[in-house]
N, C-alpha and C positions, 0 to 999 in steps of 0.2 A: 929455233928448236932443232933438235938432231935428228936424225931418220928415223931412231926405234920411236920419240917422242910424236914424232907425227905417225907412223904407223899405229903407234897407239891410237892415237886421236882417232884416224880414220875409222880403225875397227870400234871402237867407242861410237862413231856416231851413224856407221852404215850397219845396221840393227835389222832384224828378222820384225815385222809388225803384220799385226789382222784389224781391217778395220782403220777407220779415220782416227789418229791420231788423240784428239783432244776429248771425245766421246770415250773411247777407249783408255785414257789416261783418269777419266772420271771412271769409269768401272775398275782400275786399279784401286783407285784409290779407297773405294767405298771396299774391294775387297780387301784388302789389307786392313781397313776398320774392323773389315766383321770378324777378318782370324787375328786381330788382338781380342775384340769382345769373346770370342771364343763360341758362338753359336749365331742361327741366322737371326737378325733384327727384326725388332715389331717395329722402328722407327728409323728414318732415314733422314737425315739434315745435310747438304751439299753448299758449300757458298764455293762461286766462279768468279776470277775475273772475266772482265767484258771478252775479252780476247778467244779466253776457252768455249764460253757461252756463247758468243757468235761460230766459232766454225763445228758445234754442234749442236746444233739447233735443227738442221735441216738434211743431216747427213744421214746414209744408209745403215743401221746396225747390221753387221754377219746374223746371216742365218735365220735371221726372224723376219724378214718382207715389215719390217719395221724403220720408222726412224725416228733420230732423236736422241735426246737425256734419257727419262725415265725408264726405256729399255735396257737401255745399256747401263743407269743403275742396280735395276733390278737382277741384271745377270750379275753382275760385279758381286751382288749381296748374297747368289745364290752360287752361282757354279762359277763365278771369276777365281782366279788362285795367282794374287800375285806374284810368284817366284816366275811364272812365266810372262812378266814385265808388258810388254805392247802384244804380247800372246794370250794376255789375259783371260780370254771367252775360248780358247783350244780348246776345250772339254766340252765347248756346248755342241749339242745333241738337238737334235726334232721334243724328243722326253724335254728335254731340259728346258728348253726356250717353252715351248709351253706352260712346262713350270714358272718358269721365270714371267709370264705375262698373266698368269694366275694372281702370282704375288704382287704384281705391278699394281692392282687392284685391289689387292687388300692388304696394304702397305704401300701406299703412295708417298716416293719421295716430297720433299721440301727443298724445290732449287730456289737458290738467291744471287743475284751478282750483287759482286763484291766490290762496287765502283771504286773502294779505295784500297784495293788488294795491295801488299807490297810487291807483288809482279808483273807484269802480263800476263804471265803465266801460273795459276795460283788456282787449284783445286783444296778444297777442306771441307773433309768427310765426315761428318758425326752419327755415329750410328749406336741404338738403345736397345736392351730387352729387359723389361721392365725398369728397373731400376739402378742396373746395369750399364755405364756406356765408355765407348772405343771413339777413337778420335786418331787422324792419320792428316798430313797433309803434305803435297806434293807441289815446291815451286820451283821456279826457274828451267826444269827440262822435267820433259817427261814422265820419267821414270825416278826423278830422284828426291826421295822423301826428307824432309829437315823435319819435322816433329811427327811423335806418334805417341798416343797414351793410352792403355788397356786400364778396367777397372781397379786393378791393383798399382796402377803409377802415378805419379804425381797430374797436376793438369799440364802442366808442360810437356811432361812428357819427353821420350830421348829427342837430343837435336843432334840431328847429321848436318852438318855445316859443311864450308867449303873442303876443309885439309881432307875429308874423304873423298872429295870427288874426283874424277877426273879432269884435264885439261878440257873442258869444252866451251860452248858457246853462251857468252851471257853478256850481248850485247854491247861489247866494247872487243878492244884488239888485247887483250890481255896473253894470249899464247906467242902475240909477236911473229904474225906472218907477214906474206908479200906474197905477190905474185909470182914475183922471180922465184922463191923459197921454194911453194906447189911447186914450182914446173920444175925447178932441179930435183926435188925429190923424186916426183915421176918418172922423171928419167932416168935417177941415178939407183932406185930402191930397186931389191932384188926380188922378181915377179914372182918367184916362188910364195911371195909374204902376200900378192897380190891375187891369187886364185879365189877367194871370197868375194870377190869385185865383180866376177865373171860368173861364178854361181848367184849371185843376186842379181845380175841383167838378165840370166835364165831364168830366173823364178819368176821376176816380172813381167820377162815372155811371155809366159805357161800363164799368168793371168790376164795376158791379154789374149790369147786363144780360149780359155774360159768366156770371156766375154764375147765371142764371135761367136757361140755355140747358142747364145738364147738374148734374149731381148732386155739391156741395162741401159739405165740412162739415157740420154737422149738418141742411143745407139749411134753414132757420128764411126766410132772406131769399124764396127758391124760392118755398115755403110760400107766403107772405104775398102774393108778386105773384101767383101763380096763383088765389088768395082773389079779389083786384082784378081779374081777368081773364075767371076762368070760375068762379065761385065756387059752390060748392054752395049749396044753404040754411042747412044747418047751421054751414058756415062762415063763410058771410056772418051768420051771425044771433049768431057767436061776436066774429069781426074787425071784420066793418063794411067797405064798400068806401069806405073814405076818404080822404085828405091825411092822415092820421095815420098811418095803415097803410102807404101807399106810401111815406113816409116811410123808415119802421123797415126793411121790406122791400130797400129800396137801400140803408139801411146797412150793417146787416149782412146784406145779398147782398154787397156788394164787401169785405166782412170775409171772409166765407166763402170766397169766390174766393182773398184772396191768400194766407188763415192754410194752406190746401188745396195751395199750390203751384201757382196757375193763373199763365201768363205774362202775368198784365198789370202794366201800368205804374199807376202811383201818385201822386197829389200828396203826398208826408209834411210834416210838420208836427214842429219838435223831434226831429226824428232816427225817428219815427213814423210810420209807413203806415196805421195804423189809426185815429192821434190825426189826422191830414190826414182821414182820411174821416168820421171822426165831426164835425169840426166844419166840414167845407163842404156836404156831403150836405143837411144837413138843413135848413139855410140855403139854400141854392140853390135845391132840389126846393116851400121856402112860397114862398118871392119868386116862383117860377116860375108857381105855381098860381096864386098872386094877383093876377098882372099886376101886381109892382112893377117899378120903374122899373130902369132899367140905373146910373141912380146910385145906389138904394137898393141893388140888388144888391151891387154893388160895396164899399160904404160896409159891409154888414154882414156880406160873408166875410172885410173887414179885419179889422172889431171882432172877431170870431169867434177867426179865425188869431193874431191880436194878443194878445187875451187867454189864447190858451194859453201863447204863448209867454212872458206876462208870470209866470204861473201857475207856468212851468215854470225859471222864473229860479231859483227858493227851493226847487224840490222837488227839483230835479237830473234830469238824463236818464232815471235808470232808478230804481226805487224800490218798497217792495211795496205801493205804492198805485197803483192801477192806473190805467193813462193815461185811459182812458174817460172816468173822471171829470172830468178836466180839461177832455179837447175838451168831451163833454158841456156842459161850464160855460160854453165858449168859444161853442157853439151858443146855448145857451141867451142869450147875451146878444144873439147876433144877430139870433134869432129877436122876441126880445121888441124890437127896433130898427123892426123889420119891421113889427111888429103897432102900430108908434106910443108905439113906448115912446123916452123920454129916459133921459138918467143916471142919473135916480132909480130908475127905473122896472126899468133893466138892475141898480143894484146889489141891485136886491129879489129879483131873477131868481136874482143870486148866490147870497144868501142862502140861498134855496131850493135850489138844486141843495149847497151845501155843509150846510146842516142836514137831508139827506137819503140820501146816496149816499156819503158822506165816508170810509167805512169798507172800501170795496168792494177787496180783496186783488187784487194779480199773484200770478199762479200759472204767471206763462211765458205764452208764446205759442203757442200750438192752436186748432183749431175753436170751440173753445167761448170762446175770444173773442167770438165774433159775437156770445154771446148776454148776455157783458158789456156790448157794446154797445148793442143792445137796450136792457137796462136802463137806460142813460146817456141813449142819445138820448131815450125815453118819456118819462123825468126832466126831461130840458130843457125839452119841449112842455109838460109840466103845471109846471114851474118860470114859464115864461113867461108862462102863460097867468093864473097866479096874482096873478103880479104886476101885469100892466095890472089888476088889479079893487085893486091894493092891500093882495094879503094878501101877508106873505111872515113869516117867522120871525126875532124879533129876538132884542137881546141878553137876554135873557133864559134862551134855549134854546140850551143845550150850547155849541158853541165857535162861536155864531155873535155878534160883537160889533158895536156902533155904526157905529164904522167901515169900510169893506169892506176897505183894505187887511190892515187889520190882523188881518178876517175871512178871507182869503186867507191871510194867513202862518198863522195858527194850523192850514191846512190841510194847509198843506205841510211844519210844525214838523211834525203826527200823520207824514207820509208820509218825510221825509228824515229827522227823528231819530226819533221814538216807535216807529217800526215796525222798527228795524231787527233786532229778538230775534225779529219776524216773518218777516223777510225770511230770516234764518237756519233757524228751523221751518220754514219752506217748503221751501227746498231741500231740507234735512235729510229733508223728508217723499216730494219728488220722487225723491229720489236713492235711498231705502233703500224702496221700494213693496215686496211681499210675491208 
């Protein structure tokens, strides 16, 4: 691919998002039903693949101290307005949620998984007023619709297929990267194209200081900044008021903040709110201490964001391998950029973060994300730090091979194919609790 075509890429997939992703992708979708119907619905039909239906089930809606589907339906049907894509709920109000849990009630959706969706990713929204009905459906990524039918169009309805879409991620290496590719882009692109990069590790700041201000999630991030602030003895003598600690602390605080429902805004990464936070956060917050340069900055939330995305070529959007590891990975290479690492030095960084974390399950998205995070991001720092000394784990240990890309695929084979009798257990285990 050529620079403009990965620049593309990038700003295609490092996106503006409110809200956990695949709850939020469901309230797309039902509103984009309801402005073909052309007025609000007395009836609400949803089918999920498994994939969608596990990472919202359990998560925080914006704004409403709610969580779940049905919420996040119900606003989609009343106050969502597709054009603003993972922004969808921007207009909701205190009035309006209200409203919206009015209706929940007297208009109760019909969620179904879709056990044999043609995606993992596969929302389809039918929505009715009287005799009247709209139909929209959203697969492969987020935001992007292949059918839609208003009462006046066929049942089919238009299909937006591939040739409209952009170069993105649909579980296979179809854009033709490498690892080498990321990193000479990163280096060679002109940071001017890059300043979006750095306005979205600042946004995800700003919601991890939202989340230090009041009590989300399992507060883990809280915790940690009030360690670096005012710390007791004991806790300082536990954490350490460090760059390492402040670190962890803003990641998963602005984890905590969105998994909780808090209304902020997000830089996502691959269709991700939390894989965007995890691999600029922590990139940004060393460069920041360090007094690296504004090209160094720039140059390593590329590599960062790049690398997830290249990561997430082969593993697909959603998977029971949990994103963390990914951004994690994506940091980790940044980090180690930062610290005066070259390409060698970044693929050792790999190395380390996949011969160590590799295994770490999605279980949905909840609070206790945050503390997936945690683990990912800690990972990257001692992946990195490993590296510039030279040590890292070769082929010799488990599925880490000579090569890195090939290290890489072996990752994403465990997470797109090996796991998928897990991905099945999981749900299976979410859905029949005692």
């Amino acid at each position: 691919m050529t620079n403009a075509q990965l620049l593309h890429l990038l700003r295609s997939e490092v996106i503006p998002a409110i809200g956990c992703t695949e709850p939020i992708a469901v309230a797309l979708c039902v509103a984009r039903a309801k402005e073909l119907l052309g007025c609000e619905p007395d009836a609400i039909t949803v089918y999920l693949s498994k994939n969608v239906y596990k990472n919202a089930l359990a998560v925080g809606i914006p704004n409403t101290g709610m969580t779940g589907l049905p919420i996040a339906i119900a606003l989609g049907a009343t106050v969502g307005k597709s054009e603003y894509m993972l922004e969808v709920l921007r207009d909701a109000t205190p009035e309006t949620v209200a409203y919206a849990k009015d209706y929940m009630l007297r208009v109760p959706a019909q969620i179904h998984i879709n056990y044999e969706a043609p995606s993992i990713l596969y929302i389809h929204a039918e929505v009715r007023k009287g005799d009247q009905t709209a139909q929209a459906t959203i697969m492969d990524e987020h935001t992007h619709f292949v059918t839609e039918a208003s009462p006046k169009s066929s049942p089919k309805g238009k299909d937006f297929n591939s040739e409209e879409k952009h170069p993105s991620i649909q579980g296979g290496a179809g854009v033709g990267l490498s690892l080498r590719r990321v990193y000479d882009f990163a280096m060679e692109v002109d940071i001017h194209d890059l300043t979006f990069l750095k306005e979205g590790a600042e946004m995800n700041t700003a919601a991890a200081e939202t989340s230090f201000a009041d009590q989300y999630g399992h507060g883990l991030g809280r915790l940690l900044r009030a360690n670096t602030l005012t710390a007791t003895p004991e806790m300082e003598k536990l954490f350490g008021n460090t760059l390492f600690t402040k670190i962890i602390s803003y990641t998963c605080g602005a984890c905590d903040a969105r998994m909780s429902g808090a209304m902020v805004q997000v830089m996502s990464n691959s269709g991700s709110g939390n894989q965007g936070i995890s691999c600029s956060i922590p990139v940004y917050l060393y460069a920041k201490e360090n007094n690296c340069t504004e090209e160094q900055t720039l140059r390593a939330l590329a590599l960062s964001n790049l690398t997830v995305i290249y990561i997430k070529q082969s593993l697909g959007r959603l998977s029971a391998l949990c994103g963390c590891v990914v951004a994690a990975t994506g940091s980790a290479a940044g980090i180690t950029y930062l610290m005066g690492g070259n390409y060698e030095e970044i693929t050792y960084a790999i190395k380390n973060m996949i011969a160590n974390i590799s295994g770490m399950i999605c279980d949905g998205a909840k609070p206790g994300c945050a503390l997936k995070v945690t683990s990912g991001v800690a990972t990257a720092i001692f992946s990195a730090y490993l590296a510039m000394q030279h040590s890292y784990a070769d082929s010799t240990e488990g599925i880490v091979e000579d090569d890195i890309d090939r290290t890489i695929r072996n990752l994403t084979r465990i997470g797109h194919d090996g796991m998928k009798v897990t991905d099945d257990l999981i749900l299976d285990i979410m859905t029949h609790k005692q």
